[in-house]
Structures are given as structure tokens and as C-alpha cells.
N, C-alpha and C positions, 0 to 999 in steps of 0.2 A: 479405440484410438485414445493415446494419451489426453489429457486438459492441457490447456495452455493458460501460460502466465506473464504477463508482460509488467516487470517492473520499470520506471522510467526514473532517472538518477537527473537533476540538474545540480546549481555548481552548489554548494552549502549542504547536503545531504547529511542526515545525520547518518554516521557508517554502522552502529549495531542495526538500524531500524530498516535497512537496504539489506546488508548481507543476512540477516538471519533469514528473512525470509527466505531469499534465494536459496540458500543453503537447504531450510527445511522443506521446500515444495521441490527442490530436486530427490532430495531422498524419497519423498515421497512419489519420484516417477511422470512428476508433472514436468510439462516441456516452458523452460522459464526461458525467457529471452529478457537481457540487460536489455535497455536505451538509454543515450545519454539524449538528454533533450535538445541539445544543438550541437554535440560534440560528441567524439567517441574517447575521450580520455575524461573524467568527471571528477574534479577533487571535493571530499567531502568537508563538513564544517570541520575536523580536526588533522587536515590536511592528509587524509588518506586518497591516492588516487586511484579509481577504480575504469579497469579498460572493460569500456561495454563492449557488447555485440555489434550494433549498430548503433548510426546515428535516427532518435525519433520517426525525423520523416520519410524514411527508407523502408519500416515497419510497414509492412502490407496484410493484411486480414483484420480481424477481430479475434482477440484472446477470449479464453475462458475467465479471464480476471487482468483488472489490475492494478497493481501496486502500488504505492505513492506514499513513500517515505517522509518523514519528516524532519526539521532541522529547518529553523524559521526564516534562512536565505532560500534553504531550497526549495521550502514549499512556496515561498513568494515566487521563487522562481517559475515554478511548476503554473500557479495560478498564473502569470501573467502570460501564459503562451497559451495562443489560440489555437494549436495543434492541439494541447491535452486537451483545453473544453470542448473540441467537437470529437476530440476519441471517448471523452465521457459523457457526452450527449451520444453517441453512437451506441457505445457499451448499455448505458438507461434505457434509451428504447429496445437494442435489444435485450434486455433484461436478462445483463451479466453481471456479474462481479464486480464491484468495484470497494478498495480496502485503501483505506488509507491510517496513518499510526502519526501522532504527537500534533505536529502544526497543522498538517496535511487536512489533515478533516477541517478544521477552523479557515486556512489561510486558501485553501485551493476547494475544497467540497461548500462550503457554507457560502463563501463567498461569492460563488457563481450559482448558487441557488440547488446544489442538487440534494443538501440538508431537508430544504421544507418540507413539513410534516413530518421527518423520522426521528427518531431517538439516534445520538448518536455520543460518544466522548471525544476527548480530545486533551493533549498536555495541559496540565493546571494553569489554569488563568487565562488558557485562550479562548474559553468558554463566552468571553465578553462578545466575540467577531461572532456569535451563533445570533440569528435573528430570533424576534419570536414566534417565528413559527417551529422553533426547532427543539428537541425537547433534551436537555441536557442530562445526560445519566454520568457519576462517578466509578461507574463501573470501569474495571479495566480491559476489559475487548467487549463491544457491543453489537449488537446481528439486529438489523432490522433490513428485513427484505434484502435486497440482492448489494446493501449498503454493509460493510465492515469497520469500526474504528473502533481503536486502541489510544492509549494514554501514553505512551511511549518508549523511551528505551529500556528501561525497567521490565513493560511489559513486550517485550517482542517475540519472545519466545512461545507466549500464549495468544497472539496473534498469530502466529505464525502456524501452529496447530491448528487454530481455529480455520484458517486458508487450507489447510490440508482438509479438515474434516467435511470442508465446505466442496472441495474439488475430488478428494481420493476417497472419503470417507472416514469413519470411527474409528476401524479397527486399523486403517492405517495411520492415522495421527497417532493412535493407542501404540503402537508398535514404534514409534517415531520416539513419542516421549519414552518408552520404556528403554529403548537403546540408548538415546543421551543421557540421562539416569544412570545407566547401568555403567557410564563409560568417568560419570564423575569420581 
């Protein structure tokens, strides 16, 4: 059976750090479902508007992952709804995936506590929002336990692999990058 991926878009999204991923865990075979967090039309912070699949709370099951863009309205956005933090107190206990890239780790992961104890990154300077329990690395995509975060749109594309390798495996991310390479 495929993995599933639920990425969830509110309104400020930053647009490479949403669609790449999509983009590469579909090539990669994985079953990705958009959400708009209260809407099904989501404009991002550079007014791109992107038509999800569904509206958030319509989403029924648990994903194998999910995703959480960043772009510092949208991750505020994302943090301040009490639909994500019990899909990601859900996703924790059961110990899935959960990837978030630029604000998202700082403004919606740290802030509601599911940072403490792990190493994780985040867009430069937002390091400030990490409490101290949380241990800041400048690495650009970092993996502690079933936790993912990236530095942002720069990096998204190695985030986005790293979700592949996390869900498909090696030699499919392996086959991933080698085809986008091959296509530059």
C-alpha cells in the first residue's frame, strides 16, 4: 500500500516550501493530499493561489506524514488552529511523521511544545521562538526521530528528498534527484 502525506496549506504559505514537496512525494508514488486549513482555495505569502483537495477538517484518517510549510503568516496560521495541534498530538503518539520547513518548525512545532528534547532547524532567526529544551542545529534538513525540519526555501528540495527517503526509501529519493538533475 502506498504512504500517505498530508500537507496542510493556510493563507501566507510560502509557495516553493508547499509545492516542492508535493511535487516530489508524488513522483515518488506517495499518496499526498492538499488541505487548506479552513478553505479550499489557499493564497500564498506571494499571492499564488493554490486549489486543495479538501477543506482540513474533512480529512479523515491519519497520514503517514505531515507537512507544514512555512512562510511566517502561514505558519502563525497553522499554529493558532486547534485542528493541527491535535492532528499533531495524534500523528506523536502515533509516531509518524511529522516535517515541517522555515517558520513552521519555530511558529507552530516549538511553540506548542512538540520541539522539547529534539534537535531541530528552522529559518534564520527564528531560532529565538525554540525554548531551552530544544537544541538548535544550522544544518539544513534535520531528522530526529519521527520529527523533520528544514531552513527553508533554499532548502526545499533537500527536504523534500529527505521525506521521500523517510517514506519510499533511498533508492527512490536516489532516482528522484537523479531525474531532476538530469532534466536541468
Amino acid at each position: 500500500m502506498a504512504k500517505t502525506a498530508l500537507v496542510i496549506l493556510a493563507d501566507g504559505f510560502e509557495e516553493i516550501e508547499a509545492v516542492t514537496p508535493i511535487d516530489i512525494l508524488r513522483r515518488a508514488g506517495v499518496q499526498v493530499t492538499v488541505a487548506g486549513l479552513d478553505k479550499d482555495v489557499v493564497t500564498g505569502s506571494n499571492g499564488i493561489r493554490v486549489q486543495a483537495d479538501l477543506v482540513l477538517d474533512r480529512y479523515e484518517g491519519l497520514p503517514d506524514a505531515v507537512v507544514l510549510p512555512g512562510g511566517a503568516q502561514g505558519a502563525s496560521n497553522l499554529s493558532n488552529s486547534l485542528h493541527v495541534k491535535n492532528l499533531l498530538t495524534r500523528m506523536r503518539n502515533a509516531d509518524r511523521l511529522i516535517a515541517a520547513i522555515c517558520a513552521a518548525p519555530a511558529l507552530v512545532l516549538a511553540r506548542n511544545g512538540f520541539l522539547d528534547g529534539k534537535t531541530a532547524t528552522c529559518y534564520p532567526g527564528y531560532e529565538k521562538n525554540f525554548a531551552a529544551s530544544i537544541t538548535f542545529s544550522a544544518d539544513r534538513v534535520v531528522s530526529d526521530g519521527q520529527l523533520l525540519t528544514s531552513r527553508g526555501p533554499g532548502t526545499a528540495l533537500e527536504f523534500s528528498l529527505e521525506l521521500v527517503r523517510r517514506l519510499a526509501g533511498s533508492a527512490t529519493a536516489d532516482a528522484i534527484l537523479l531525474k531532476t538533475l538530469a532534466k536541468v
